[in-house]
Structures are given as C-alpha cells and as structure tokens.
C-alpha positions in Angstrom: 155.2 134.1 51.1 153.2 133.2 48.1 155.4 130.4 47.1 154.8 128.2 50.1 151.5 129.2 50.6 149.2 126.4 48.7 146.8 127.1 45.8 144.1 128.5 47.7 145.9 129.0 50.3 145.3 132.1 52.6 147.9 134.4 54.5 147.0 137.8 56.4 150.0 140.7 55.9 150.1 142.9 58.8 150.5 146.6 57.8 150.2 148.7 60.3 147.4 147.8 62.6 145.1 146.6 59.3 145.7 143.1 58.2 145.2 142.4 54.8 144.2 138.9 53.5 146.3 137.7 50.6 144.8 134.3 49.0 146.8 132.6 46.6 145.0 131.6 43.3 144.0 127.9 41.7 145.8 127.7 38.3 143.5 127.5 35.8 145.1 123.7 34.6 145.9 122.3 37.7 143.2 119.1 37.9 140.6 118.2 40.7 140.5 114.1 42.2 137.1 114.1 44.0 136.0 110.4 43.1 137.8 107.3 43.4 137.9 106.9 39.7 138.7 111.0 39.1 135.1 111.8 38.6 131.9 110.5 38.4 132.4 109.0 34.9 134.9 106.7 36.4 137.5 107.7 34.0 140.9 107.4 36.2 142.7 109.7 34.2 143.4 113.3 35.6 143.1 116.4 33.3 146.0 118.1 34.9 148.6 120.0 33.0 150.8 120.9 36.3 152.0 117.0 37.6 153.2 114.0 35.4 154.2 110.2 37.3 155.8 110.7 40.5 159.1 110.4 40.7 160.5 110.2 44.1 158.9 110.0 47.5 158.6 113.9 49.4 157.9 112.5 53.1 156.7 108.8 54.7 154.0 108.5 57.3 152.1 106.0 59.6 151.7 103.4 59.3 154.7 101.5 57.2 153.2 98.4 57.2 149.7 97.6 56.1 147.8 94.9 58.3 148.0 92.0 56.2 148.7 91.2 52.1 145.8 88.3 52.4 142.6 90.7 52.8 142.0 94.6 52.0 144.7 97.0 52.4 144.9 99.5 55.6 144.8 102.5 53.6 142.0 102.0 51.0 141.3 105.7 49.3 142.4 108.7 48.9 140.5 111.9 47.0 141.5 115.1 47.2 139.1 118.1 46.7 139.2 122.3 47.4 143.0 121.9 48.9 141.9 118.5 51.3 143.0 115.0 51.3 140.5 112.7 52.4 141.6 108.9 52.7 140.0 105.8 54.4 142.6 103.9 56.9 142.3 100.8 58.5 144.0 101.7 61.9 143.7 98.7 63.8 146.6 96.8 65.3 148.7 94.7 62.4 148.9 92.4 65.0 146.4 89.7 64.1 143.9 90.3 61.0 140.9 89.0 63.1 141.0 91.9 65.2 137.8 94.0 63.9 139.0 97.1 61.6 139.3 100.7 63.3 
C-alpha cells in the first residue's frame, strides 16, 4: 500500500473495528516548487536529489492544443507545494484568440 500511496499521502488500515491511519513520510531530499522561479529568490533550479530531466511522457491531458502560438500560452504556471499542483489555464475556446480568456 505504501508504494502507491504519495509522499504524504494518507491511507486508513482496517483492523478489526479500529482503523488505523498510516501516512506515508516526505523524504528528507525530495525538493519543494512553490514559486514560479522555485523560490522566492528566483533561482529556477530545484534542490532535489530524487528526479533528474524528464525523460518520457507518463499521461496527456486537456487541452492538446494551446489557443494560439501569436499571444500567451493557455497553460501559463504550474507550482507544486504540500503534495498539490496548482497551474493557471487559459480555458477558453481555441477557436478565435479574440474571444476573452476563461
């Protein structure tokens, strides 16, 4: 169970009729992203021992195509803090760039 589970992750064993609560701990070198840059001192360079460059791509989501190459990307930003993704994405139509951003 603890290998899917995520750091910080939390599963409840049922023994019985008590349940316990099993969280799985952060590893002491794996790196937080909570700022654009990495941190505050806009440094983008991660201090985490656990990941190197990607190498293939794990899964694909919406939406393929961004709304246009001319003006700002759909999906701007993406920081990741305490287990969480948080991202910014345009989600209007791709249809026609002068339709206001969503």
């Amino acid at each position: 169970m603890m290998r899917v589970l995520v750091p910080q992750g939390v599963a409840y064993i049922r023994d019985g009729t008590a349940w316990e609560k099993v969280v799985k701990p952060r590893p002491e070198t794996m790196d937080e992203w909570t700022h654009y840059l990495h941190a505050p001192d806009n440094n983008p360079v991660a201090n985490d021992g656990l990941v190197g460059p990607p190498d293939s791509i794990q899964w694909m989501a919406t939406p393929k195509f961004s709304r246009a190459h001319e003006q700002q990307a759909s999906f701007s930003v993406a920081v990741t803090s305490g287990g969480r993704i948080f991202y910014i994405l345009d989600d209007a139509p791709r249809v026609d760039i002068r339709i206001p951003a969503e």
